[in-house]
ZAMAR-794092 format. One line per 3 residues: their letters; for each residue x, y, z of N, C-alpha, C, CB. Coordinates in Angstrom, 1 decimal. Glycine has a CB too. Layout:
BEGIN
a	X Y Z X Y Z X Y Z X Y Z | ... .
END
This chain:
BEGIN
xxx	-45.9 77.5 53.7 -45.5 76.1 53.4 -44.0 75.9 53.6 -46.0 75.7 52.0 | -43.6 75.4 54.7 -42.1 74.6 54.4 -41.5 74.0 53.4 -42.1 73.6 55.0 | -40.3 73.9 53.3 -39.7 73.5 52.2 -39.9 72.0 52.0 -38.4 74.0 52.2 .
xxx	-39.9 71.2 53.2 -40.0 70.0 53.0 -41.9 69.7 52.6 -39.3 69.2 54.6 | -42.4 70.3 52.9 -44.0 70.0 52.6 -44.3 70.6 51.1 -45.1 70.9 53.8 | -43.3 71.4 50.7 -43.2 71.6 49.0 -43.0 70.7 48.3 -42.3 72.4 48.5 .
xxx	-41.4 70.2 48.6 -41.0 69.0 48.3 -42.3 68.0 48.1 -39.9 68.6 49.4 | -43.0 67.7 49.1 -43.7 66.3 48.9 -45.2 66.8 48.3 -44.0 65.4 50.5 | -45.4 68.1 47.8 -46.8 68.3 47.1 -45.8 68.3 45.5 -48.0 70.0 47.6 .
xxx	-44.7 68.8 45.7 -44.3 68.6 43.9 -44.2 67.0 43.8 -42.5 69.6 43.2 | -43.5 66.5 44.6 -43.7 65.0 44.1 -45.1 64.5 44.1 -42.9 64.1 45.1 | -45.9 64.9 44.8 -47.5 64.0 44.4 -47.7 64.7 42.8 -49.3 64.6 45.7 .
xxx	-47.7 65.8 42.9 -47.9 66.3 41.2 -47.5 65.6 40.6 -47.3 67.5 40.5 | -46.1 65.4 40.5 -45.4 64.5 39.6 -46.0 63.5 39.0 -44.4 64.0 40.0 | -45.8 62.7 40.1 -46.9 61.2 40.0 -48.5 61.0 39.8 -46.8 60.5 41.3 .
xxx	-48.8 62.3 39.9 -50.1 62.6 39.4 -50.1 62.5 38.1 -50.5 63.8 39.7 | -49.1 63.2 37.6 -48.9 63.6 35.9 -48.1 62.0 35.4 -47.6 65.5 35.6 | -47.5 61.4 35.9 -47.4 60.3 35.7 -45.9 60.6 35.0 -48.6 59.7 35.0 .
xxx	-45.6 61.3 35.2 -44.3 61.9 34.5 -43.1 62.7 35.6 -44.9 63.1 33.2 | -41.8 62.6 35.1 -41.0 62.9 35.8 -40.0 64.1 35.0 -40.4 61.8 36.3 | -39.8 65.3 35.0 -39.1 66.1 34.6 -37.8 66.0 34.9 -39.4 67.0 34.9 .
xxx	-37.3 65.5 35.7 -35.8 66.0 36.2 -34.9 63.9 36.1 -36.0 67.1 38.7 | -33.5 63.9 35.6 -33.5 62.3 36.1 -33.3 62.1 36.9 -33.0 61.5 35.6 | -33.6 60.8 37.6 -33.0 60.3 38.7 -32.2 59.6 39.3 -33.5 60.0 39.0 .
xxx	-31.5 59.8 40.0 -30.1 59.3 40.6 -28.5 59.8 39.9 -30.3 57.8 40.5 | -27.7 59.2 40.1 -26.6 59.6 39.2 -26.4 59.0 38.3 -25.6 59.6 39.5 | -26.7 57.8 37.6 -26.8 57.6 36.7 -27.6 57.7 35.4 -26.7 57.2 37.0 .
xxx	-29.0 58.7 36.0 -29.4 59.1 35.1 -29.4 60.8 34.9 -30.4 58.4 35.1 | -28.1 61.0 35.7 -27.8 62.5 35.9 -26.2 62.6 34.5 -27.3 62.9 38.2 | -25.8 61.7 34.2 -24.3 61.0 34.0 -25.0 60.5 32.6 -23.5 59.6 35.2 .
xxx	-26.0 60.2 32.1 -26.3 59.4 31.0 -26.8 61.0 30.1 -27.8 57.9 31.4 | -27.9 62.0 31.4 -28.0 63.0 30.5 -27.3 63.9 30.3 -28.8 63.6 30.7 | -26.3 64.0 31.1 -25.4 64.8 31.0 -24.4 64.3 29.3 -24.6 64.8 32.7 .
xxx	-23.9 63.3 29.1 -23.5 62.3 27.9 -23.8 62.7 26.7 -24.0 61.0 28.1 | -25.8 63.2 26.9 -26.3 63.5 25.6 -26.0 64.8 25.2 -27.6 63.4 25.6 | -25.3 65.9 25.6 -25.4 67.4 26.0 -24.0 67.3 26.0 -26.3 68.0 27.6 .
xxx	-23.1 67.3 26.0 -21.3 67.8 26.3 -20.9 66.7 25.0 -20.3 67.1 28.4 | -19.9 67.1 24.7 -18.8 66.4 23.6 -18.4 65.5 24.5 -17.4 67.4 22.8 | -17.8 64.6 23.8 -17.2 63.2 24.2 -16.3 63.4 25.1 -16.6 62.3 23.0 .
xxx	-15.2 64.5 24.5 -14.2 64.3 25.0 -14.6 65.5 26.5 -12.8 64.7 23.8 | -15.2 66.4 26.6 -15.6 67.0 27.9 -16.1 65.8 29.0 -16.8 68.1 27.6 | -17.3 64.8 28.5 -17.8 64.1 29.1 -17.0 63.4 30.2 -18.3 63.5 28.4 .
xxx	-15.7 62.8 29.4 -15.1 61.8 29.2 -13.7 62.7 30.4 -14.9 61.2 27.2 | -13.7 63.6 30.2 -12.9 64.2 31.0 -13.4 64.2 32.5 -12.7 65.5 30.5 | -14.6 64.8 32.4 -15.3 64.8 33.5 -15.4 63.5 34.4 -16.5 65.2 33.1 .
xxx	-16.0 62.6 33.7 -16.0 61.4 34.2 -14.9 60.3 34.3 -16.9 61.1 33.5 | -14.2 60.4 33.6 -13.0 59.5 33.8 -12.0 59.5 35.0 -12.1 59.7 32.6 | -11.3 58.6 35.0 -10.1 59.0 36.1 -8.4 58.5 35.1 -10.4 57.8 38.1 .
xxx	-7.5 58.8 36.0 -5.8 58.5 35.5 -5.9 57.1 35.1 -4.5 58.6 36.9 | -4.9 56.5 34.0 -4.7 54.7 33.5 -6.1 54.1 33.6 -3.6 53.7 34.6 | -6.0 52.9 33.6 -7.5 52.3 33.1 -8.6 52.6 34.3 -7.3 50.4 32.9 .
xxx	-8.2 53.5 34.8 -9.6 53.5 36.1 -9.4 52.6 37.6 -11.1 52.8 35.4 | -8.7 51.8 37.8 -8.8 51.2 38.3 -9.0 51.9 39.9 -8.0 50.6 37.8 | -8.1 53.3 40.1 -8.4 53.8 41.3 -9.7 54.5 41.7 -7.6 54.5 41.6 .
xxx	-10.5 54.7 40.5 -12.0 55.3 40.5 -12.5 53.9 40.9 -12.8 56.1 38.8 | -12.5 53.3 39.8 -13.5 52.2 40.5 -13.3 51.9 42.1 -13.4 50.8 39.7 | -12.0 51.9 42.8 -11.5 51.6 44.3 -12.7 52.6 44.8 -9.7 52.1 44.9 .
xxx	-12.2 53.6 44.6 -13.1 54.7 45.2 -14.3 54.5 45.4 -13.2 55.7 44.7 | -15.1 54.5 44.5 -16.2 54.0 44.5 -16.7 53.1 45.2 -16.4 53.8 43.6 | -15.9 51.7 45.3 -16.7 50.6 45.9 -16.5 51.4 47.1 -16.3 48.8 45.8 .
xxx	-15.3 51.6 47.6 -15.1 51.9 49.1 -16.3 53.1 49.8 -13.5 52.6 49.2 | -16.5 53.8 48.6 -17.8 54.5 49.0 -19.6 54.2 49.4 -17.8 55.1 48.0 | -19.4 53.2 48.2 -20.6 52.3 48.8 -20.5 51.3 49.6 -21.3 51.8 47.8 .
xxx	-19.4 51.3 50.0 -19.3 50.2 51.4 -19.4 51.3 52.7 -17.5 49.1 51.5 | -19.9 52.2 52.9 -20.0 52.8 53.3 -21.9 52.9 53.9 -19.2 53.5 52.4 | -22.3 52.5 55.2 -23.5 52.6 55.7 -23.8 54.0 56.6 -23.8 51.4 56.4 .
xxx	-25.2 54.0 56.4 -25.7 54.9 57.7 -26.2 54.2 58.8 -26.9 55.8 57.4 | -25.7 54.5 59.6 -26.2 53.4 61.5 -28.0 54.0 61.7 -24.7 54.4 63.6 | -28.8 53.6 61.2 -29.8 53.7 61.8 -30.5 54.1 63.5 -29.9 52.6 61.4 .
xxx	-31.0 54.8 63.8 -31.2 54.9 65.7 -32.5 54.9 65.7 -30.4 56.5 66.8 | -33.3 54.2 65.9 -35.0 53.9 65.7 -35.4 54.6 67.1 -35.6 52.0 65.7 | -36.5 54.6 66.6 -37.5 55.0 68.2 -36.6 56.2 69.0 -37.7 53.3 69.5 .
xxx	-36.0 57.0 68.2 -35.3 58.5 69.0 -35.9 59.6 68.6 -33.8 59.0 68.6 | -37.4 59.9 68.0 -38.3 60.6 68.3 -37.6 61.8 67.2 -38.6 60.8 69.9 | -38.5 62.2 65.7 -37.6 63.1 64.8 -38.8 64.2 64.4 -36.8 62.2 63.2 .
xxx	-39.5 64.8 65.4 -39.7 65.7 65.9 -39.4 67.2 65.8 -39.4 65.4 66.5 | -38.1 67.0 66.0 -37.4 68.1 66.1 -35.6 67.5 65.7 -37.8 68.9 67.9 | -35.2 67.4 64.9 -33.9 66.6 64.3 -33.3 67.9 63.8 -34.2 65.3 63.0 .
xxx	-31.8 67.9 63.7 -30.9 68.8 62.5 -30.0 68.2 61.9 -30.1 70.0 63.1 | -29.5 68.6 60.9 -28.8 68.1 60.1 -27.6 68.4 59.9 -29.3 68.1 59.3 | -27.4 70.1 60.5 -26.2 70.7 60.8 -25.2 70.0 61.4 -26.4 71.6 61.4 .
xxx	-23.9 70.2 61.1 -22.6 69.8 61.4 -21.7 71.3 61.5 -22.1 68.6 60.1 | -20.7 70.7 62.3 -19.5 71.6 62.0 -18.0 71.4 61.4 -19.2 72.0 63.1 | -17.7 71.5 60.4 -16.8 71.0 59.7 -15.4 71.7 59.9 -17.2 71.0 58.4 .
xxx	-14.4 71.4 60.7 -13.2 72.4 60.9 -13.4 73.9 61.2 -12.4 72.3 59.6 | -14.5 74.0 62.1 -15.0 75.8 62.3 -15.8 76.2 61.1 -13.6 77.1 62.3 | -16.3 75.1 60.0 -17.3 75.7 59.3 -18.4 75.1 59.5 -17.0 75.8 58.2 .
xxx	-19.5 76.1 59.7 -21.0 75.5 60.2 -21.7 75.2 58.5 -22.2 77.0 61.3 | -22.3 74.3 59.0 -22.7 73.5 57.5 -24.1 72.8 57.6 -21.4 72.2 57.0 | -25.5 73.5 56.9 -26.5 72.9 56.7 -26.3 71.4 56.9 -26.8 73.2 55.7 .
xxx	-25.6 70.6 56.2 -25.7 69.4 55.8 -24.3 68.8 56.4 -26.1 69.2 54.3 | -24.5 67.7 56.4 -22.7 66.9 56.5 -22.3 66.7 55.6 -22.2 65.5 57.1 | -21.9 67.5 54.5 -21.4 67.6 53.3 -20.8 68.7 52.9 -22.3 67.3 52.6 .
xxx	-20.0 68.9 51.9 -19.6 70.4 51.0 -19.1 69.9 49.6 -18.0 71.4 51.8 | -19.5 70.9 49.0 -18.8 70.4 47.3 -17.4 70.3 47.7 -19.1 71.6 45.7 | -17.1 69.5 46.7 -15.6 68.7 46.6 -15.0 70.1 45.2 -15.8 66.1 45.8 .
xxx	-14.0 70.4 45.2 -13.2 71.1 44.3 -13.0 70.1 43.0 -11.9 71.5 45.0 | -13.7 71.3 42.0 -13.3 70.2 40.7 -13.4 71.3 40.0 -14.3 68.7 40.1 | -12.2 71.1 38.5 -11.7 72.3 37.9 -12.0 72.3 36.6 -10.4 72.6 38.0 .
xxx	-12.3 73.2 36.3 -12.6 73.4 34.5 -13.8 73.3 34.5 -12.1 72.3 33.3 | -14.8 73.8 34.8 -16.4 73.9 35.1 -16.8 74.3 34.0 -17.0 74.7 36.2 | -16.4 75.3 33.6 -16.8 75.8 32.0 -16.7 74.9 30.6 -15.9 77.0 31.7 .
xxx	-16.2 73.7 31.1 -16.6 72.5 29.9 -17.7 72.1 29.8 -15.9 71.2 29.9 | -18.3 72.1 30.9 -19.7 71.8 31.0 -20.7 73.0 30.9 -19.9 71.1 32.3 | -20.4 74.0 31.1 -21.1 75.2 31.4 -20.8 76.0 31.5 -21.6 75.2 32.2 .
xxx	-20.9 77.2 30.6 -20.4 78.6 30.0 -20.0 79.5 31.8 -22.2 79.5 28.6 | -20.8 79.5 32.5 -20.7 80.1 34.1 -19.9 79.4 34.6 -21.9 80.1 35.0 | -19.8 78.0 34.6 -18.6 77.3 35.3 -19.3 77.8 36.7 -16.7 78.0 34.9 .
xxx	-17.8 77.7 37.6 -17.6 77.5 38.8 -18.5 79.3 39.8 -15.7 77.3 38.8 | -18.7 79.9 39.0 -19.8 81.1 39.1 -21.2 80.7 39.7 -20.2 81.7 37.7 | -22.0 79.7 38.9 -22.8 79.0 39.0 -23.0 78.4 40.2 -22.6 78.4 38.1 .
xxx	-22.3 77.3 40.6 -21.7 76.5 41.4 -21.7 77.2 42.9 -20.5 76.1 40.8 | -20.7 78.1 42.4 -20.9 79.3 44.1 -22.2 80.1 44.2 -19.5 80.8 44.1 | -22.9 80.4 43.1 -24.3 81.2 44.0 -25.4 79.3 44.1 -25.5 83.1 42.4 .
xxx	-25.3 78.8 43.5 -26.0 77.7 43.9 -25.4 77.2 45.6 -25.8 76.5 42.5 | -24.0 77.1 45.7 -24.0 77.2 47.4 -23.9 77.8 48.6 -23.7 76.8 47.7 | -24.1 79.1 48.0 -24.4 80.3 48.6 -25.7 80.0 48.4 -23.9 81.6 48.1 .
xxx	-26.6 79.9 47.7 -28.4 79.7 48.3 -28.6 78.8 49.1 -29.5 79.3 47.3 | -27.7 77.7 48.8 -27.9 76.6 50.4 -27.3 76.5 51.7 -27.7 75.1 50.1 | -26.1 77.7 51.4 -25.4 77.8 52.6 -24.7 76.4 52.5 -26.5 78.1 53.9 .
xxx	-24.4 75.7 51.7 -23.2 74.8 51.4 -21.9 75.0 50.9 -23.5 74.1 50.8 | -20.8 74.6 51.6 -19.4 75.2 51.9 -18.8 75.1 50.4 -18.5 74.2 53.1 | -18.4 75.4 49.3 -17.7 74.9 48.4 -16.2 75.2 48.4 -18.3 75.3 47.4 .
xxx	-15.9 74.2 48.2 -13.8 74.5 48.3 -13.8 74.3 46.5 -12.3 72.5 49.4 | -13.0 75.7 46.5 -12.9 76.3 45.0 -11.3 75.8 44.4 -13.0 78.3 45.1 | -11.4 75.0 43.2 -10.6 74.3 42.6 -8.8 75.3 42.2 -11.7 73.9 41.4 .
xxx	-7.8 74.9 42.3 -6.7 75.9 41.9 -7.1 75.8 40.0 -4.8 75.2 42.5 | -7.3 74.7 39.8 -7.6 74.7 38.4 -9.2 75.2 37.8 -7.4 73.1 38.0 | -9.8 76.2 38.8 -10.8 77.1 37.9 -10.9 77.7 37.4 -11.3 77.6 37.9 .
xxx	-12.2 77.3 36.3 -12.2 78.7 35.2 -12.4 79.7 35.3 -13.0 78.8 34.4 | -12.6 80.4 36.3 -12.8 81.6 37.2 -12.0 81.6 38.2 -14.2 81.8 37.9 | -11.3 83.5 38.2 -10.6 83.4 39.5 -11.1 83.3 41.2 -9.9 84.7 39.3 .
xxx	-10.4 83.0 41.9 -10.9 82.8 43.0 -11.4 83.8 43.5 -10.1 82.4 43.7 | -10.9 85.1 43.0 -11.6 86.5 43.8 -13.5 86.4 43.1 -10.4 88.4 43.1 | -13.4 86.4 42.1 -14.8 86.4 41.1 -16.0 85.4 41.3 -14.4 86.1 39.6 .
xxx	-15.0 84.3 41.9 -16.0 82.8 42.5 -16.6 84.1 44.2 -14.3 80.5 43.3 | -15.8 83.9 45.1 -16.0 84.2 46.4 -16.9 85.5 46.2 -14.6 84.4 47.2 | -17.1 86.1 45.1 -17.7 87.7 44.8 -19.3 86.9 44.9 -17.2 88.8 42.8 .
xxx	-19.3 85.3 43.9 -20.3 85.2 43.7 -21.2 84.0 45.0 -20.2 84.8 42.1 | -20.1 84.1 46.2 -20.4 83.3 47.2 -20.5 84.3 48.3 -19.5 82.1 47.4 | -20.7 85.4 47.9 -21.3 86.3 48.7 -21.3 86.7 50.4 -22.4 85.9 48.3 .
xxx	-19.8 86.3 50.9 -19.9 85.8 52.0 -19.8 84.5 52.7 -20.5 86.2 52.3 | -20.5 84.0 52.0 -21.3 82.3 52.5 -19.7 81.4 52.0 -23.4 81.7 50.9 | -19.9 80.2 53.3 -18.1 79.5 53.3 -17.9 79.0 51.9 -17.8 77.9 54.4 .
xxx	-16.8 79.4 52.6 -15.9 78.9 51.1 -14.6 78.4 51.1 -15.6 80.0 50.3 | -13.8 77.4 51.1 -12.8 77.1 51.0 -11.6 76.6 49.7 -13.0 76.4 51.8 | -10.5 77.2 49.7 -9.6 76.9 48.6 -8.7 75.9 48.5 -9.0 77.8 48.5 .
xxx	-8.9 75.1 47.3 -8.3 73.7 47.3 -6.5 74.1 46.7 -9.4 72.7 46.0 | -5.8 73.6 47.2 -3.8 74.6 47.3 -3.2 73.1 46.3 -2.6 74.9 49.9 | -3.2 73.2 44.8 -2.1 72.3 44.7 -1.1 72.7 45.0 -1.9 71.8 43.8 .
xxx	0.3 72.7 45.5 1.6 73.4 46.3 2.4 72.8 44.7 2.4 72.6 48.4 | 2.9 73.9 44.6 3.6 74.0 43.4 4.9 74.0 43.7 3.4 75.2 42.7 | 5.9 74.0 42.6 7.7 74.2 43.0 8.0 75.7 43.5 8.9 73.9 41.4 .
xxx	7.2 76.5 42.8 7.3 77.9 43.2 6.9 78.5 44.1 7.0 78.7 42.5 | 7.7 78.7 45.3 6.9 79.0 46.5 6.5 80.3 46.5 7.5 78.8 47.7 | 6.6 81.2 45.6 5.8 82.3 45.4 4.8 82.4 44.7 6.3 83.2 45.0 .
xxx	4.7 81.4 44.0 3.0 81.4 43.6 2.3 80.7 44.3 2.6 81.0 42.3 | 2.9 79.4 45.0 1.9 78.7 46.3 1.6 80.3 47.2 3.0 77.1 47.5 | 2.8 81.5 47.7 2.4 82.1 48.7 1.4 83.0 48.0 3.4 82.7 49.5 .
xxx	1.5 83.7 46.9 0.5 83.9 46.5 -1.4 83.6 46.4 1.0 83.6 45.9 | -1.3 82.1 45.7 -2.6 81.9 45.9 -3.2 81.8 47.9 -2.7 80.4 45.0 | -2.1 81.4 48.3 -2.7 81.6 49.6 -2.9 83.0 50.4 -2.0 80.8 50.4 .
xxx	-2.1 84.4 49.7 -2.3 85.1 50.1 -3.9 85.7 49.6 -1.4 85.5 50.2 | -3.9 85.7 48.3 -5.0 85.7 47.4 -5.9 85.1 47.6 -4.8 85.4 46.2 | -6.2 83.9 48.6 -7.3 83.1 48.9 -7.8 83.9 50.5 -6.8 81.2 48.9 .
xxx	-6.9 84.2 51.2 -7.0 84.8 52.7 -7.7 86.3 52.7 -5.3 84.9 53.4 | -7.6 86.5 51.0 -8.1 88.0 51.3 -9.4 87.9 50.8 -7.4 89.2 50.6 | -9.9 86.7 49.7 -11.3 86.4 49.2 -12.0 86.0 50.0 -11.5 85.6 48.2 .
xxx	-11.6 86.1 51.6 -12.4 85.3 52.7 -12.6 84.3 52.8 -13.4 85.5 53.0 | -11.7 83.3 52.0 -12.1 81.5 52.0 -11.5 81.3 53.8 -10.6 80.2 50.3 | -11.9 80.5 54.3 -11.8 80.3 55.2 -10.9 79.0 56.2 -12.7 80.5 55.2 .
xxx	-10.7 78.1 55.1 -9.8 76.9 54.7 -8.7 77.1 53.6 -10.7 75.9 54.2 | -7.7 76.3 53.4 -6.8 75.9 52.6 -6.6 74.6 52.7 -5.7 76.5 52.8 | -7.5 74.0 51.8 -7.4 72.4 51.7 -6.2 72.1 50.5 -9.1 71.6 51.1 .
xxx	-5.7 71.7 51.3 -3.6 71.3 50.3 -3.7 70.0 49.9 -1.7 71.1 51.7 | -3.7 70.0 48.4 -3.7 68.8 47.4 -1.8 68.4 47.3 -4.6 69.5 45.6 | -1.7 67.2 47.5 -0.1 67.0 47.5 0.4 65.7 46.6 0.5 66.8 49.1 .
xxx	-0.8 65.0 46.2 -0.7 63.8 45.5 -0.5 64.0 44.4 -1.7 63.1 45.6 | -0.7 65.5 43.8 -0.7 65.2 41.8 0.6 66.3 41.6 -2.7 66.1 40.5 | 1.6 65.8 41.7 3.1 66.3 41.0 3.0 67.0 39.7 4.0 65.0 40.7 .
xxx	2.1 65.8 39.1 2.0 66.1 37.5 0.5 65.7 37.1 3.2 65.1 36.5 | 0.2 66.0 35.4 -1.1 65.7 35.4 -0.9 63.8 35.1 -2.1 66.9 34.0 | -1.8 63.5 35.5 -1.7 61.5 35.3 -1.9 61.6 33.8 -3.2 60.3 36.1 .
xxx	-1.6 60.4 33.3 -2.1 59.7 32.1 -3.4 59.3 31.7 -1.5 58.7 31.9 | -4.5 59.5 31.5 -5.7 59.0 31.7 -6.3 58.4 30.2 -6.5 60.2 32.2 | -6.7 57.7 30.7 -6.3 56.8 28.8 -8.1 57.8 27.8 -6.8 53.6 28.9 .
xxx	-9.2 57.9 28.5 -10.2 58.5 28.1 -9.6 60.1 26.9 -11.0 58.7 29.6 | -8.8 60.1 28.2 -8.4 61.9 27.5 -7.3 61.6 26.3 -7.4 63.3 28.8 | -6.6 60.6 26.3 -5.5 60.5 25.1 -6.3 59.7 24.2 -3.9 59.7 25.4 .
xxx	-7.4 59.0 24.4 -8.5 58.4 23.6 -8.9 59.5 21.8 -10.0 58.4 24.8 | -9.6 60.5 22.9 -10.1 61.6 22.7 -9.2 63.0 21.9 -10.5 61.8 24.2 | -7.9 62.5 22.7 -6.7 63.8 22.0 -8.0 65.4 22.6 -6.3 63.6 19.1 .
xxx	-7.9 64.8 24.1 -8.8 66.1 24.7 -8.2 66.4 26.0 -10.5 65.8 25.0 | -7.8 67.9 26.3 -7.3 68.5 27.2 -8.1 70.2 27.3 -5.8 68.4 26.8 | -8.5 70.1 28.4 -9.0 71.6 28.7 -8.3 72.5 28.5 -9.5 71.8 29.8 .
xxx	-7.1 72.8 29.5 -6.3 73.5 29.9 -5.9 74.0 28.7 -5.5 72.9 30.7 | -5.3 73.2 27.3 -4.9 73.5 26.4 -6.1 74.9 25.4 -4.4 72.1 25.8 | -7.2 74.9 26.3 -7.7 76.0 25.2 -8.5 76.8 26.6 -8.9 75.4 23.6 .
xxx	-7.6 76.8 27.1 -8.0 78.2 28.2 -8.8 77.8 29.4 -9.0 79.6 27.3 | -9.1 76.8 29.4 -10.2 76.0 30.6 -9.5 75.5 32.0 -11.0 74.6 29.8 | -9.8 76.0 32.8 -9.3 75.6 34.1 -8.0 76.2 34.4 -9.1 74.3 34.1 .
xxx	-7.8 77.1 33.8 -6.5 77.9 34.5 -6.3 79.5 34.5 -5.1 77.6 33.8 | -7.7 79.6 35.5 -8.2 81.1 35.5 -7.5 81.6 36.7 -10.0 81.4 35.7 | -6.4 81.2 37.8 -5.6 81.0 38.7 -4.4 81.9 38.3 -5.3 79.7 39.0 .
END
């Protein structure tokens, strides 16, 4: 049985049983997640810098965002593969680098890398992870990987992490140049919540 013909006998089950195990969409991925994490993890996770206003940009600009439809081109035989900067990629996608994973989840960013190492999806591994970059790439087994570079004042630890990323086989250096400092985010001074301050996200 194919994986896509699995997919559509667990969904008849489902609806057989009239019930749904898992939630659906992101909002009901974000509401359960809410019930499960402390406020102030949640709120970290989910928030952005000052009142939000550049999340919410983001966002709309994301959902203004369509797929072009091509009818009657026969899907047969279709792929979904892309090539992303010399990295071959199941999907047109890769996880986005995000740090301090172990607020949410004792494995953190461990997790995360054998979950896309089973799908052969690219993950760019955060400078701010709870795991070192060598211990992520141990658990991505080969499978792409790329390292997200905030460039620091010290150019020996920027050369550092990049030499330290070139030897874990990441295969990218995606260079973050926008955050100088950490922003003000009103959720986290709400909260009087900071990861970093108890060991989270600075396994680097």
């Amino acid at each position: 049985m194919t994986e896509p013909e699995a997919n559509r006998r667990a969904d008849r089950e489902r609806y057989a049983r009239g019930e749904l195990s898992w939630p659906v969409g992101s909002e009901d991925w974000a509401a359960a997640a809410a019930e499960v994490l402390s406020t102030g993890a949640f709120d970290w996770i989910a928030g952005g810098s000052g009142e939000e206003l550049t999340l919410r940009a983001n966002r709309a600009a994301f959902e203004a965002q369509r797929l072009r439809p091509r009818m009657l081109t026969g899907v047969a035989a279709c792929s979904t593969e892309v090539d992303i900067l010399g990295t071959r990629c199941p999907a047109p996608f890769l996880l986005a680098p995000i740090g301090g994973q172990t607020v949410a989840h004792p494995e953190g960013e461990l997790a995360t890398a054998r979950a896309a190492a089973s799908l052969g999806v690219p993950l760019t591994v955060s400078t701010a992870a709870s795991y070192s970059m060598e211990d992520i790439a141990d658990q991505l087994g080969g499978r792409p990987g790329w390292y997200q570079l905030y460039w620091v004042s010290d150019k020996g630890v920027t050369q550092s992490f990049i030499s330290r990323a070139l030897s874990s086989g990441y295969q990218a250096i995606v260079l973050t140049v926008d955050s100088p400092m950490v922003g003000w985010r009103d959720r986290d001074r709400r909260n009087a919540y900071i990861p970093f301050l108890s060991g989270e996200g600075i396994a680097q």
